[in-house]
C-alpha positions as CSV (number, residue, x, y, z in Angstrom):
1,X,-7.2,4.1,5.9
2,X,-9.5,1.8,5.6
3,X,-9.8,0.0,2.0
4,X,-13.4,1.0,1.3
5,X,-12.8,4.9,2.2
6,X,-13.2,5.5,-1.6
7,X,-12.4,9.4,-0.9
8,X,-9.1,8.4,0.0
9,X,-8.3,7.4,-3.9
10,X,-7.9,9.5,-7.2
11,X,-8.8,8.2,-10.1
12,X,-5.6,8.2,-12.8
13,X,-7.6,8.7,-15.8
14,X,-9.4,11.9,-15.1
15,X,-8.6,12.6,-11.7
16,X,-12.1,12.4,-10.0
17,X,-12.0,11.4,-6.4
18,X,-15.6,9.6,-6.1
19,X,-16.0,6.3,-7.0
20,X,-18.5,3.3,-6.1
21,X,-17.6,0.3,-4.5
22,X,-18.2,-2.8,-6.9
23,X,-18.2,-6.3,-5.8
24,X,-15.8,-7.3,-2.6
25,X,-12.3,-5.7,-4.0
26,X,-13.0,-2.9,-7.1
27,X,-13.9,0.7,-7.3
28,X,-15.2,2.3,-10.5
29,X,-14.9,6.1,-11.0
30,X,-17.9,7.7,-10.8
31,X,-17.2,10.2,-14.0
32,X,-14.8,8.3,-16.3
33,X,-16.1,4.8,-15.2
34,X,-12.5,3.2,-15.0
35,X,-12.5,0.3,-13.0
36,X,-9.6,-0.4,-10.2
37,X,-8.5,-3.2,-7.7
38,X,-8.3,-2.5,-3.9
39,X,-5.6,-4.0,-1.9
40,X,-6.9,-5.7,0.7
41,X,-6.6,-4.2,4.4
42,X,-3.6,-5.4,6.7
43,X,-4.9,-8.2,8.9
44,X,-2.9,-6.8,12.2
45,X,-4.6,-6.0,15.4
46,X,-3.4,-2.3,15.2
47,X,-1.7,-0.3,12.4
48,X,2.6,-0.3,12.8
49,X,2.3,3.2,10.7
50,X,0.1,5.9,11.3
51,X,0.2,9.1,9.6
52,X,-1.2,11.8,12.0
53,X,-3.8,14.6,11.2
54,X,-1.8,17.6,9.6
55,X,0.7,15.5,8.2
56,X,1.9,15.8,4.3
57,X,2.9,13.0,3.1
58,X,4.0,11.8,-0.6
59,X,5.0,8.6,-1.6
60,X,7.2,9.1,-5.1
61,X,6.6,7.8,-8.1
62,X,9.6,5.4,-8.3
63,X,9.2,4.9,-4.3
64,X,8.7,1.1,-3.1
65,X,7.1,1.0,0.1
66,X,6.3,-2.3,2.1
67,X,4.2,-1.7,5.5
68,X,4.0,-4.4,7.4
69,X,1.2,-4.6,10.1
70,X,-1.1,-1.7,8.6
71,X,-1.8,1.9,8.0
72,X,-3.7,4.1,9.7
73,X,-4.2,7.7,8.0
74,X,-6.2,10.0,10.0
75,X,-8.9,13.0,8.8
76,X,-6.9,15.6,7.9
77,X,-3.5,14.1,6.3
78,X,-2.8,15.0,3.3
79,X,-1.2,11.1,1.5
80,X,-0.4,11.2,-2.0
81,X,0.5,7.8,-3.9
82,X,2.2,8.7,-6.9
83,X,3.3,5.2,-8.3
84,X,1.8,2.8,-10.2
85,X,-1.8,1.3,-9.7
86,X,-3.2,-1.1,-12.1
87,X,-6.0,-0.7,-13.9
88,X,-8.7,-3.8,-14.2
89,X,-10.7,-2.1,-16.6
90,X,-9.7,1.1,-18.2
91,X,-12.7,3.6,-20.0
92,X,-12.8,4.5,-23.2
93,X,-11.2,8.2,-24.3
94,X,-14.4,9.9,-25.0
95,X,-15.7,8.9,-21.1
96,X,-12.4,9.6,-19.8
97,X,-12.3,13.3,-21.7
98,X,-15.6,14.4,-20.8
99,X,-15.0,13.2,-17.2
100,X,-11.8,15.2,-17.3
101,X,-14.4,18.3,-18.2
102,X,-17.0,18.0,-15.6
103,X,-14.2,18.1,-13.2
104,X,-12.8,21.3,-14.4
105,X,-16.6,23.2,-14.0
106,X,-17.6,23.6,-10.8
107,X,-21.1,22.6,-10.5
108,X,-21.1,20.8,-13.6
């Protein structure tokens, strides 16, 4: 996964999975506006994990996990990352709730 495939990423606020890239490292949710740090990419000449097409894969919320070399998740691989991401800049509660709505009406 490459650290600009924004649709790869949920936004722990409201739960929106668009967001638009900002500067060289951040992504802000399109909805709730939150802002979040990427980690930068693995500088290896081909991933040491890959996580095939098909493949459902969670990562718990106390879980540590250390790659090194890279990570490769393919189209079609369901990843979850259920631990902690840090928030740069979090949105206020009336952006986040209202966010939170429009994602609950289709269409909206």
């Amino acid at each position: 996964m490459a650290a600009t495939d924004t649709k790869k990423c949920q936004c722990s606020q409201c739960g929106s999975t668009d967001f638009t890239k900002e500067g060289k490292d951040m992504l802000r949710c399109v909805y709730c506006h939150s802002l979040f740090r990427m980690l930068p990419p693995a500088q290896s000449a081909s991933p040491k994990v890959v996580i095939k097409s098909g493949a459902n894969v969670v990562f718990g919320q106390s879980g540590k996990v250390t790659i090194g070399g890279g990570l490769l998740i393919e189209n079609g691989a369901n990843v979850q990352f259920l631990g902690t991401l840090e928030i740069i800049e979090r949105s206020d509660d009336q952006k986040i709730s209202e966010a939170r709505l429009r994602l609950q009406k289709p269409g909206a």
